[in-house]
N, C-alpha and C positions, 0 to 999 in steps of 0.2 A: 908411846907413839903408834904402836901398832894397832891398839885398840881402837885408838879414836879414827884411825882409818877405816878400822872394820866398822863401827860404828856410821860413819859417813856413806859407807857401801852400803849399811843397811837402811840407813834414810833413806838414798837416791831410788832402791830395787824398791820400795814402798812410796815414794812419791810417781814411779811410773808404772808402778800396779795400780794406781788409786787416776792416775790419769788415764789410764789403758782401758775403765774399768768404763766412766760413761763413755769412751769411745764405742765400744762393743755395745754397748747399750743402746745408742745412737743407731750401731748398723742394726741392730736386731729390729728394731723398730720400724727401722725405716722397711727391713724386709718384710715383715709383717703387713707394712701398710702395699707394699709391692704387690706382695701376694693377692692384698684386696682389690687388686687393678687402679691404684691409688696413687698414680708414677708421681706425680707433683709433689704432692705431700710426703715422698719416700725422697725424693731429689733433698728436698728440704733435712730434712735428717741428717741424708749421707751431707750435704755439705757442711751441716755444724760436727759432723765425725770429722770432718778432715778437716774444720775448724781447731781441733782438738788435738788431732795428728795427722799434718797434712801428706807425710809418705802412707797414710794406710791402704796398702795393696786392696783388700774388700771392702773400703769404703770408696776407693778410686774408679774400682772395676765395678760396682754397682751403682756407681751413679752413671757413669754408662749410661750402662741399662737402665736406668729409670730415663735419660735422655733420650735414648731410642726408643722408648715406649712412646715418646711424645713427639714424637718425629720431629726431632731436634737433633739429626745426624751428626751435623759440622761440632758440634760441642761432643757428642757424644764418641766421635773419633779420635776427637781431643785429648780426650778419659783416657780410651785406649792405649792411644800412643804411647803417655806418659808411661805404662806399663807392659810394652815394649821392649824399651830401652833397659829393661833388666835383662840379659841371656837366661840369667839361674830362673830365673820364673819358673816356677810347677805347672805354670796355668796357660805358659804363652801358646799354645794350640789354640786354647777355646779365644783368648785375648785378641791373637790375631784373625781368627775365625770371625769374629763380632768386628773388627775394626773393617775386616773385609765388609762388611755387610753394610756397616754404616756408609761406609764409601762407594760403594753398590750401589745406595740410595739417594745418594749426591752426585750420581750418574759420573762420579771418578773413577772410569771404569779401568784404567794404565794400573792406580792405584790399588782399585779393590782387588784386583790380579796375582798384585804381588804379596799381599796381606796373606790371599789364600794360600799362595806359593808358601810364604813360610809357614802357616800353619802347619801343611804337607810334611814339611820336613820333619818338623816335630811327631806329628801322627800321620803317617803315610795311609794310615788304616781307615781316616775320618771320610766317611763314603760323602756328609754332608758338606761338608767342604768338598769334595774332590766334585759335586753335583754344581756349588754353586760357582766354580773356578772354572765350569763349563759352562753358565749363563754366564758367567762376567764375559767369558771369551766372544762368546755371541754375541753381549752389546755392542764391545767393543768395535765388531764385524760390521752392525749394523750402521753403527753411530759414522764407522768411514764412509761406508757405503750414501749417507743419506752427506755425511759431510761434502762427497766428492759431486752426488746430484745436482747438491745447493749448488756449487763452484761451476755445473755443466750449465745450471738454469739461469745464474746469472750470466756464462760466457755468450749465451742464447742471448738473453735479455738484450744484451749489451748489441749483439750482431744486429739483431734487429730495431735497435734503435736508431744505431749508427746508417740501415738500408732504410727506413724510413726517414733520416734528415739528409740524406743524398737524395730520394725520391724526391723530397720536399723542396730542394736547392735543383734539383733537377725540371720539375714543374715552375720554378720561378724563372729558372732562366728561359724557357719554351715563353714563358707567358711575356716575358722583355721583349722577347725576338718577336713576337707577333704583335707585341706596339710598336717596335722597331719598325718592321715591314707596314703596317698599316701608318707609319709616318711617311716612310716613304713612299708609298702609293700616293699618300695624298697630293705630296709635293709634287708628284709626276703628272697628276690630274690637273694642277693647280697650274700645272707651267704649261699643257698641253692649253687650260683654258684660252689662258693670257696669249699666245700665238694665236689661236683662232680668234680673238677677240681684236688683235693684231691686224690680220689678213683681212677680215673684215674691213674696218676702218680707212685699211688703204683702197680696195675696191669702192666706200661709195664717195669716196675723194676723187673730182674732176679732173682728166685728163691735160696735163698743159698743152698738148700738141694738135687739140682740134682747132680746125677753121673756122674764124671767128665769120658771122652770121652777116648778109649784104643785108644795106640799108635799100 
């Protein structure tokens, strides 16, 4: 009974050396082609490695990198993240370093902030990190700054739209009042006529009260 277990231990440790083996071969390659500034064609690799073995740490954390080669951040954060979520990571400085970047890039500046942050912790030492967690800080500055502009430009906008359609209702009403009054003038004129046209009439109309004329 014993044997055949040891036996089966040694199948399984030779069936995932024999799968282990184009994985690494996959990354190698694909680093190779990296190297030749060749990020697509390296993309393609690393993903038939994680084809193979979809936890492999250096095939996850290099396609990344070939994602960010191609500025194709939002995926390339992706990568990262996934290897994150490990604590024990060896790597997570340089991991969260590049996640901060990617997100840098996608102008997630809250984000890229806190990527760097933990870097930090990990290697307090990382001058390039502690450089780029002082641009993240600064977008972030700028980005309110131009946010809060926008909000000042439209309250502006807004103000003077609003003084331009009271102008507008203001000039309409002035222009009613002066057909208003030019209606009434006329009707004054009009009525002023009709009595002088009036008084007239009755002056060249004969008197009843004269003395009728001898024969």
């Amino acid at each position: 009974m014993m044997r055949n277990i040891i036996i089966i231990m040694m199948l399984c440790i030779v069936g995932f050396s024999v799968m282990a083996q184009p994985t690494q071969k996959l990354i190698r390659e694909g680093n190779s082609l990296y190297n030749d500034g060749k990020f697509k064609e390296a993309e393609i690799d690393y993903r038939k490695a994680l084809h193979k073995s979809p936890d492999s740490p250096k095939a996850i954390y290099n396609l990344g990198n070939s994602l960010y080669k191609q500025q194709n951040y939002k995926e390339a954060a992706n990568s990262y993240l996934k290897l994150t979520e490990d604590p024990k990571n060896a790597g997570l400085s340089q991991v969260n370093h590049n996640l901060g970047n990617a997100l840098l890039q996608n102008q997630k500046y809250d984000e890229s902030i806190e990527a760097y942050k933990k870097a930090l912790r990990v290697n307090p030492k990382d001058e390039d990190t502690r450089y780029n967690l002082a641009y993240a800080l600064a977008k972030l500055q700028q980005q309110k700054n131009k946010n809060n502009q926008d909000k000042k430009n439209q309250k502006q906008q807004k103000q003077q739209q609003q003084q331009k359609q009271q102008q507008q209702q203001q000039k309409q009403n002035s222009k009613m009042s002066k057909q208003d009054a030019d209606r009434m003038l006329n009707a004054l004129n009009n009525d002023e006529k009709r009595t002088l046209n009036k008084i007239k009439k009755q002056q060249t109309q004969p008197s009843g009260n004269q003395p009728e004329k001898d024969w």
